[in-house]
C-alpha positions as CSV (number, residue, x, y, z in Angstrom):
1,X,-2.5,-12.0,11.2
2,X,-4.4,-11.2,7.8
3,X,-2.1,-10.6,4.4
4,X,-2.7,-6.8,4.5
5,X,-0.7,-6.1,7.8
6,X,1.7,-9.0,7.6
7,X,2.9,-8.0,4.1
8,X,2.8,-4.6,5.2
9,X,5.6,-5.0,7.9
10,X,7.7,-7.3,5.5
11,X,7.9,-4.2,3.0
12,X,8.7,-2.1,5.6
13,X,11.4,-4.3,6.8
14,X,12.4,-4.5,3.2
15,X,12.2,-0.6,2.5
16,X,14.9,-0.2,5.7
17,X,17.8,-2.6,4.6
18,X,17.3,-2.9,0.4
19,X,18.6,-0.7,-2.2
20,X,15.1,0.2,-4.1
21,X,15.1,4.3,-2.3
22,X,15.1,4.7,-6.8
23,X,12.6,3.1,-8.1
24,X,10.3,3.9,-5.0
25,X,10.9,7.7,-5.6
26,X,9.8,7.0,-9.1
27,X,6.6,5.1,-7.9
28,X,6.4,8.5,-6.0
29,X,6.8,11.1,-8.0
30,X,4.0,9.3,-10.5
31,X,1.8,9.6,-7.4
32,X,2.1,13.1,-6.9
33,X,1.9,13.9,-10.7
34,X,-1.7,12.1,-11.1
35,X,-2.7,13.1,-7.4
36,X,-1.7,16.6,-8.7
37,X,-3.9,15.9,-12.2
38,X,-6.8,15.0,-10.9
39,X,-7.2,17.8,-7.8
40,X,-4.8,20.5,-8.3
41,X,-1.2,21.2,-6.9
42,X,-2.3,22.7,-3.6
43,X,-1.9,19.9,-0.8
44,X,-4.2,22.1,1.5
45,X,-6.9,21.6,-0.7
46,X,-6.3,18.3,-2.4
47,X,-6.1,15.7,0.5
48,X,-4.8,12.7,-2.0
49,X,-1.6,15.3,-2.9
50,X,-1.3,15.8,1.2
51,X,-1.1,12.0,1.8
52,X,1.1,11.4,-1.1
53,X,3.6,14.1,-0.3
54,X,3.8,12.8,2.9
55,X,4.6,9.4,2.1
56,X,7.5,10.8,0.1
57,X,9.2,13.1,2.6
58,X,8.5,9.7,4.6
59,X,11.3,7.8,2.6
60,X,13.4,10.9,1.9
61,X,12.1,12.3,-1.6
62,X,14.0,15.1,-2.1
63,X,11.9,18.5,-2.2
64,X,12.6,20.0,-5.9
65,X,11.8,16.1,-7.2
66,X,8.2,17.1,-5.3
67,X,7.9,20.3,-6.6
68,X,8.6,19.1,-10.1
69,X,6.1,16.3,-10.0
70,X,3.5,18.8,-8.8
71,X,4.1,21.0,-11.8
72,X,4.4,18.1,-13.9
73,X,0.9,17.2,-12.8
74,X,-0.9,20.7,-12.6
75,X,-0.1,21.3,-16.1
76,X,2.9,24.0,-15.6
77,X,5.8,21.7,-16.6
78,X,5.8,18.8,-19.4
79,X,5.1,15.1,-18.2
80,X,4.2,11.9,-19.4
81,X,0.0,11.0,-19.3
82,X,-0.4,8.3,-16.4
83,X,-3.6,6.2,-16.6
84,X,-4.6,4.7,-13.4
85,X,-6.2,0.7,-13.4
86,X,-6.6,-2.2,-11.6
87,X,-5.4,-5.4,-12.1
88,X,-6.8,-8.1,-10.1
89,X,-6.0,-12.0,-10.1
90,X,-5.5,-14.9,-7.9
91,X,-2.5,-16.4,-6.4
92,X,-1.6,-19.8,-5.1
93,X,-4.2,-21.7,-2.9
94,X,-6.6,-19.5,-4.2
95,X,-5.1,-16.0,-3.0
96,X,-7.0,-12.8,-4.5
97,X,-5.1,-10.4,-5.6
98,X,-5.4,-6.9,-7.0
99,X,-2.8,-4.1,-7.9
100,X,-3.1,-0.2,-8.5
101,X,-1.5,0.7,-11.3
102,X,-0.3,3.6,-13.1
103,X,1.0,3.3,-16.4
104,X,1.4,5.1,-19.9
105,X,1.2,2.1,-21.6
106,X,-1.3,-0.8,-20.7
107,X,-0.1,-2.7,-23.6
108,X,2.8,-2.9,-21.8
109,X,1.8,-3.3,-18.1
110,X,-1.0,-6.5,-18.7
111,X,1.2,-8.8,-20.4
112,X,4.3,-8.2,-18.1
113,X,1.7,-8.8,-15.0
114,X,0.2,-11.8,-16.3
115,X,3.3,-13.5,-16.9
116,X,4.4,-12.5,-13.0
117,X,1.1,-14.3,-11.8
118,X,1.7,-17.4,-14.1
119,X,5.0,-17.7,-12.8
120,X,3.8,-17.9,-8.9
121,X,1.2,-20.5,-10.0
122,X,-1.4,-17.9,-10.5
123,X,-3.6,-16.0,-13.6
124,X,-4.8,-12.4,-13.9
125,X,-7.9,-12.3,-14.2
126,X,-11.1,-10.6,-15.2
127,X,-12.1,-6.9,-13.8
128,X,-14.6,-7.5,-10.8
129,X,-13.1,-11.0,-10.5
130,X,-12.0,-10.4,-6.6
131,X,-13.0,-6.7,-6.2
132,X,-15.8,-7.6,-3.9
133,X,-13.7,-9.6,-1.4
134,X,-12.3,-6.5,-0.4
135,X,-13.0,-3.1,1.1
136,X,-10.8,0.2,0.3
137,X,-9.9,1.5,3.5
138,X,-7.1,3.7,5.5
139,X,-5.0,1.3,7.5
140,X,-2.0,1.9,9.9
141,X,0.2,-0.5,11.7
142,X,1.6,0.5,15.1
143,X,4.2,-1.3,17.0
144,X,2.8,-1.7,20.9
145,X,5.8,-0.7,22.2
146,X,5.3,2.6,21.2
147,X,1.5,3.5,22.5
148,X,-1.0,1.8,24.7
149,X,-4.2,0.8,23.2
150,X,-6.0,3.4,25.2
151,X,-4.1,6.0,24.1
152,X,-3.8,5.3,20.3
153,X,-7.8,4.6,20.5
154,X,-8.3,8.0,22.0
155,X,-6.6,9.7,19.6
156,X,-7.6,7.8,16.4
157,X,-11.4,7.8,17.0
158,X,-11.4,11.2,17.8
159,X,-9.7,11.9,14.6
160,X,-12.4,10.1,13.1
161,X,-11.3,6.5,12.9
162,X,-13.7,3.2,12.0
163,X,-11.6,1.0,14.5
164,X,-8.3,0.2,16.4
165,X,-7.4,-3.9,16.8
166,X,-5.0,-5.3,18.7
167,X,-2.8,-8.1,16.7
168,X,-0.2,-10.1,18.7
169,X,2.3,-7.2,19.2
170,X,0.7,-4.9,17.1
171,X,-2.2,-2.4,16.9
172,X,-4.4,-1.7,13.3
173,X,-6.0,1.7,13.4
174,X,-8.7,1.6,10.1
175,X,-10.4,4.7,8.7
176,X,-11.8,5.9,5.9
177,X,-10.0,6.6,3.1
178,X,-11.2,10.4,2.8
179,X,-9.9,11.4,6.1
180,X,-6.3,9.3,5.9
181,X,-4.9,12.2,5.9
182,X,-6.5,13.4,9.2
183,X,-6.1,10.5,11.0
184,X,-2.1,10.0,10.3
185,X,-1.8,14.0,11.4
186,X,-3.5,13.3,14.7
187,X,-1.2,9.8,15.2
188,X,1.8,11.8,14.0
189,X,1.2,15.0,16.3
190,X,0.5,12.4,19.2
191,X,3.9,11.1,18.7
192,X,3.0,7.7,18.1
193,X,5.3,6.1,15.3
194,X,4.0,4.1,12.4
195,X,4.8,0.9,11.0
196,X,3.2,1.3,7.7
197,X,0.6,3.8,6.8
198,X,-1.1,3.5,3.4
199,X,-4.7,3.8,1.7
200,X,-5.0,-0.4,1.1
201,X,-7.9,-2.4,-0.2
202,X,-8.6,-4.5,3.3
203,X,-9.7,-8.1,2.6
204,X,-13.3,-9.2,4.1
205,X,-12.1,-12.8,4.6
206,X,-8.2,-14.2,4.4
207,X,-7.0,-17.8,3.1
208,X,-4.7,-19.7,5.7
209,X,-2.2,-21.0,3.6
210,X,0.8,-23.3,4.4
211,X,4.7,-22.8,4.5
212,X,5.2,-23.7,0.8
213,X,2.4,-21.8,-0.7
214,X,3.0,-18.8,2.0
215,X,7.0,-18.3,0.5
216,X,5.5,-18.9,-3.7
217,X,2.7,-15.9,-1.9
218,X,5.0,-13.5,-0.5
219,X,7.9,-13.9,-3.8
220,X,4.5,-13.1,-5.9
221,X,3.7,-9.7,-4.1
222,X,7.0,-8.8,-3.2
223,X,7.7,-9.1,-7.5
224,X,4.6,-7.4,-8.0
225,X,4.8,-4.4,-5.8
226,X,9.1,-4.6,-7.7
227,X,7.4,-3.8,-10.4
228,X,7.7,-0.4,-12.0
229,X,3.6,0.5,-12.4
230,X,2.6,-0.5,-9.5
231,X,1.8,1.5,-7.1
232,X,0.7,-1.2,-4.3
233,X,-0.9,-4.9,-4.2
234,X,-3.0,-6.3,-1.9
235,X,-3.9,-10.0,-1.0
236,X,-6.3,-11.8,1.1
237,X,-3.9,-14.2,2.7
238,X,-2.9,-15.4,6.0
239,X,0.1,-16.5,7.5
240,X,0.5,-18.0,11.0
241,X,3.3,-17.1,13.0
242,X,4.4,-20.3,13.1
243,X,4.7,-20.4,9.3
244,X,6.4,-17.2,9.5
245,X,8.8,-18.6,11.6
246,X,10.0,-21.6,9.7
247,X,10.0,-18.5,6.5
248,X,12.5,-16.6,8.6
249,X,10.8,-13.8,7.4
Protein backbone atom coordinates (compact mmCIF):
# COMPACT_ATOMS: atom_id res chain seq x y z
CA UNK A 1 0.00 0.00 0.00
CA UNK A 2 1.48 3.61 -0.91
CA UNK A 3 2.94 5.97 2.09
CA UNK A 4 -0.16 8.23 2.01
CA UNK A 5 -2.76 5.57 3.20
CA UNK A 6 -0.38 3.40 5.26
CA UNK A 7 0.88 6.46 7.31
CA UNK A 8 -2.51 7.62 7.41
CA UNK A 9 -3.88 4.54 9.42
CA UNK A 10 -0.71 4.49 11.69
CA UNK A 11 -1.70 8.25 12.88
CA UNK A 12 -5.00 7.25 13.32
CA UNK A 13 -4.05 4.36 15.41
CA UNK A 14 -1.76 6.74 17.14
CA UNK A 15 -4.51 9.61 17.57
CA UNK A 16 -6.77 6.70 19.51
CA UNK A 17 -4.26 5.40 22.32
CA UNK A 18 -1.56 8.63 22.72
CA UNK A 19 -1.87 11.55 24.83
CA UNK A 20 -1.32 14.39 21.97
CA UNK A 21 -5.64 15.44 22.03
CA UNK A 22 -3.28 19.08 23.14
CA UNK A 23 -1.14 19.82 20.78
CA UNK A 24 -3.57 18.56 18.01
CA UNK A 25 -6.31 21.03 19.21
CA UNK A 26 -3.61 23.57 18.83
CA UNK A 27 -2.69 22.39 15.22
CA UNK A 28 -6.52 22.95 14.98
CA UNK A 29 -7.43 25.91 16.20
CA UNK A 30 -4.34 27.53 13.81
CA UNK A 31 -6.40 25.85 11.03
CA UNK A 32 -9.47 27.47 11.64
CA UNK A 33 -7.91 30.89 12.40
CA UNK A 34 -6.03 31.05 8.79
CA UNK A 35 -9.07 29.05 7.13
CA UNK A 36 -11.09 31.82 8.82
CA UNK A 37 -8.31 34.68 7.42
CA UNK A 38 -8.38 33.89 4.21
CA UNK A 39 -12.42 33.22 3.46
CA UNK A 40 -14.39 34.60 6.27
CA UNK A 41 -15.95 32.99 9.46
CA UNK A 42 -19.07 31.62 7.88
CA UNK A 43 -18.46 27.73 7.22
CA UNK A 44 -21.47 27.82 4.80
CA UNK A 45 -19.75 29.89 2.62
CA UNK A 46 -16.08 29.11 3.15
CA UNK A 47 -15.72 25.35 2.35
CA UNK A 48 -11.81 25.17 3.85
CA UNK A 49 -13.52 26.53 7.42
CA UNK A 50 -16.35 23.62 6.85
CA UNK A 51 -13.65 20.90 6.43
CA UNK A 52 -11.62 22.22 9.12
CA UNK A 53 -14.29 22.57 11.72
CA UNK A 54 -15.18 19.30 11.05
CA UNK A 55 -12.01 17.67 11.59
CA UNK A 56 -12.03 19.36 15.05
CA UNK A 57 -15.41 18.33 16.35
CA UNK A 58 -13.89 14.94 14.79
CA UNK A 59 -11.26 14.71 17.79
CA UNK A 60 -13.41 16.49 20.28
CA UNK A 61 -12.42 20.31 19.97
CA UNK A 62 -14.44 21.84 22.35
CA UNK A 63 -16.96 24.42 20.73
CA UNK A 64 -16.01 27.97 22.40
CA UNK A 65 -12.03 26.93 21.44
CA UNK A 66 -13.87 27.00 17.70
CA UNK A 67 -15.68 29.86 18.10
CA UNK A 68 -12.66 31.77 19.36
CA UNK A 69 -10.36 30.63 16.61
CA UNK A 70 -13.00 31.86 14.10
CA UNK A 71 -12.99 35.26 15.66
CA UNK A 72 -9.43 35.22 16.05
CA UNK A 73 -9.24 34.70 12.30
CA UNK A 74 -12.05 37.02 11.01
CA UNK A 75 -10.51 39.83 12.58
CA UNK A 76 -13.09 40.30 15.74
CA UNK A 77 -10.76 39.00 18.45
CA UNK A 78 -6.76 39.51 18.73
CA UNK A 79 -4.53 36.57 17.32
CA UNK A 80 -1.15 35.83 16.37
CA UNK A 81 -0.34 36.28 12.17
CA UNK A 82 0.14 32.58 10.79
CA UNK A 83 2.07 32.36 7.44
CA UNK A 84 1.35 29.24 5.57
CA UNK A 85 4.60 27.29 3.53
CA UNK A 86 5.89 24.37 2.40
CA UNK A 87 8.68 22.54 3.26
CA UNK A 88 9.73 19.79 1.17
CA UNK A 89 12.80 17.29 1.46
CA UNK A 90 13.88 13.80 1.03
CA UNK A 91 14.02 11.03 3.48
CA UNK A 92 15.93 7.79 3.60
CA UNK A 93 16.24 5.66 0.35
CA UNK A 94 15.34 8.53 -1.40
CA UNK A 95 11.74 9.24 0.22
CA UNK A 96 10.19 12.72 -0.86
CA UNK A 97 8.85 14.54 1.44
CA UNK A 98 6.89 17.76 1.95
CA UNK A 99 5.10 19.40 4.97
CA UNK A 100 2.28 22.21 5.35
CA UNK A 101 3.24 24.50 7.66
CA UNK A 102 1.90 27.33 9.60
CA UNK A 103 4.06 29.33 11.57
CA UNK A 104 4.72 32.92 12.90
CA UNK A 105 8.12 32.57 12.77
CA UNK A 106 9.99 30.82 9.72
CA UNK A 107 13.21 31.69 11.35
CA UNK A 108 12.24 29.42 13.70
CA UNK A 109 10.34 26.59 11.90
CA UNK A 110 13.33 25.89 8.88
CA UNK A 111 16.09 25.28 11.12
CA UNK A 112 14.12 23.05 13.68
CA UNK A 113 12.87 21.00 10.36
CA UNK A 114 16.15 20.64 8.89
CA UNK A 115 17.73 19.32 11.80
CA UNK A 116 14.60 16.63 12.13
CA UNK A 117 15.49 15.48 8.38
CA UNK A 118 19.29 15.31 9.14
CA UNK A 119 18.67 13.24 12.01
CA UNK A 120 16.56 10.46 9.87
CA UNK A 121 19.35 10.41 7.26
CA UNK A 122 17.63 12.96 5.25
CA UNK A 123 18.07 17.00 4.07
CA UNK A 124 15.35 19.69 3.43
CA UNK A 125 15.62 20.80 0.49
CA UNK A 126 14.94 23.40 -2.14
CA UNK A 127 11.16 24.70 -2.99
CA UNK A 128 9.97 22.68 -6.13
CA UNK A 129 12.55 19.96 -5.18
CA UNK A 130 9.69 17.12 -4.92
CA UNK A 131 6.45 19.18 -5.54
CA UNK A 132 5.99 17.56 -8.89
CA UNK A 133 6.02 13.95 -7.65
CA UNK A 134 2.88 14.68 -6.19
CA UNK A 135 -0.75 15.69 -6.78
CA UNK A 136 -2.99 17.69 -4.03
CA UNK A 137 -5.94 15.68 -3.74
CA UNK A 138 -9.00 14.76 -1.17
CA UNK A 139 -8.41 11.26 0.03
CA UNK A 140 -10.36 8.98 2.48
CA UNK A 141 -9.59 5.63 3.95
CA UNK A 142 -12.48 3.27 4.62
CA UNK A 143 -12.24 0.04 6.44
CA UNK A 144 -14.18 -2.85 4.22
CA UNK A 145 -15.90 -3.96 6.91
CA UNK A 146 -17.95 -1.15 7.13
CA UNK A 147 -19.29 -0.70 3.23
CA UNK A 148 -19.13 -2.69 0.13
CA UNK A 149 -17.33 -1.37 -2.76
CA UNK A 150 -20.54 -0.85 -4.64
CA UNK A 151 -22.07 0.98 -2.24
CA UNK A 152 -19.18 3.41 -1.13
CA UNK A 153 -18.65 3.95 -5.18
CA UNK A 154 -22.26 4.80 -5.59
CA UNK A 155 -22.27 7.22 -3.19
CA UNK A 156 -18.78 8.79 -3.63
CA UNK A 157 -18.98 9.37 -7.49
CA UNK A 158 -22.16 10.75 -7.24
CA UNK A 159 -20.92 13.14 -4.74
CA UNK A 160 -18.46 13.93 -7.27
CA UNK A 161 -15.55 11.71 -6.64
CA UNK A 162 -12.24 11.09 -9.09
CA UNK A 163 -12.04 7.30 -7.94
CA UNK A 164 -12.68 4.59 -5.21
CA UNK A 165 -9.59 1.67 -4.99
CA UNK A 166 -9.74 -1.27 -3.24
CA UNK A 167 -6.33 -1.90 -1.02
CA UNK A 168 -6.06 -5.20 0.77
CA UNK A 169 -8.80 -4.56 3.43
CA UNK A 170 -9.34 -1.24 2.68
CA UNK A 171 -11.10 1.12 0.16
CA UNK A 172 -9.45 4.83 -0.99
CA UNK A 173 -12.10 7.20 -2.19
CA UNK A 174 -10.04 10.34 -4.10
CA UNK A 175 -11.55 13.71 -5.03
CA UNK A 176 -10.79 16.91 -5.60
CA UNK A 177 -9.81 19.07 -3.11
CA UNK A 178 -12.68 21.79 -3.75
CA UNK A 179 -15.44 19.47 -3.07
CA UNK A 180 -13.82 17.50 0.17
CA UNK A 181 -16.12 18.81 1.85
CA UNK A 182 -19.05 17.36 -0.28
CA UNK A 183 -17.74 14.22 -0.68
CA UNK A 184 -17.13 13.46 3.33
CA UNK A 185 -20.96 14.83 3.88
CA UNK A 186 -22.31 12.32 1.41
CA UNK A 187 -19.94 9.33 3.02
CA UNK A 188 -20.95 10.65 6.44
CA UNK A 189 -24.86 10.86 5.78
CA UNK A 190 -24.45 7.35 4.13
CA UNK A 191 -23.19 6.06 7.32
CA UNK A 192 -20.10 4.80 6.19
CA UNK A 193 -17.23 5.35 8.88
CA UNK A 194 -13.84 6.82 7.98
CA UNK A 195 -10.44 5.84 8.71
CA UNK A 196 -8.81 9.01 7.96
CA UNK A 197 -10.12 11.86 5.95
CA UNK A 198 -7.84 14.71 5.05
CA UNK A 199 -6.96 17.12 2.00
CA UNK A 200 -3.14 15.19 1.35
CA UNK A 201 -0.63 15.78 -1.49
CA UNK A 202 -1.08 11.99 -3.20
CA UNK A 203 2.31 10.74 -4.54
CA UNK A 204 2.45 9.86 -8.47
CA UNK A 205 4.95 7.12 -7.90
CA UNK A 206 6.07 5.46 -4.26
CA UNK A 207 9.67 4.02 -3.20
CA UNK A 208 9.62 0.31 -1.82
CA UNK A 209 11.75 0.56 0.90
CA UNK A 210 12.99 -2.19 3.31
CA UNK A 211 12.40 -2.97 7.13
CA UNK A 212 15.37 -0.76 8.34
CA UNK A 213 14.86 2.22 6.18
CA UNK A 214 10.76 1.78 6.54
CA UNK A 215 11.13 2.11 10.85
CA UNK A 216 14.10 5.43 10.24
CA UNK A 217 10.76 6.54 7.51
CA UNK A 218 7.96 6.21 9.72
CA UNK A 219 10.08 7.83 13.19
CA UNK A 220 10.83 10.76 10.54
CA UNK A 221 7.08 11.55 9.74
CA UNK A 222 5.70 10.55 12.85
CA UNK A 223 8.45 13.52 14.45
CA UNK A 224 7.51 15.66 11.80
CA UNK A 225 3.77 15.70 11.87
CA UNK A 226 4.96 15.97 16.38
CA UNK A 227 5.92 18.95 15.48
CA UNK A 228 4.18 22.07 16.53
CA UNK A 229 3.83 23.93 12.83
CA UNK A 230 2.97 21.38 11.05
CA UNK A 231 -0.02 20.87 10.01
CA UNK A 232 0.50 17.47 7.91
CA UNK A 233 3.40 15.59 5.95
CA UNK A 234 3.22 13.57 3.14
CA UNK A 235 5.68 10.94 1.62
CA UNK A 236 6.03 8.87 -1.38
CA UNK A 237 6.90 5.64 0.25
CA UNK A 238 5.85 2.06 0.39
CA UNK A 239 5.75 -0.43 2.81
CA UNK A 240 4.79 -4.12 2.16
CA UNK A 241 2.83 -5.88 4.54
CA UNK A 242 5.25 -8.06 5.17
CA UNK A 243 7.59 -5.27 6.39
CA UNK A 244 4.91 -4.02 8.29
CA UNK A 245 4.72 -7.03 10.01
CA UNK A 246 8.16 -7.64 11.20
CA UNK A 247 7.56 -3.33 12.30
CA UNK A 248 4.71 -4.47 14.52
CA UNK A 249 3.22 -1.52 13.48
Amino acid sequence: MAGHSKWANIKHKKAATDAKRGKLWSKLSKAIMVAAKQGGGDPDTNARLRTVIADAKAVSLPKDNIERAIKKGSGELDGDAFEEIVYEGYGPAGVAVMCDILTDNRNRTAPELRKIFEKHNGNLGATGCVAWMFDRKGLFVISNDTTTEEQLMEVALNAGAEDVKAEDSEFEVICDPDIFSDVRQAIEDAEIQCLSAQVTRIPQNTVAVDAQNAKTVLSLMETLDDHDDVQGVSANFDISDEVMSELDV
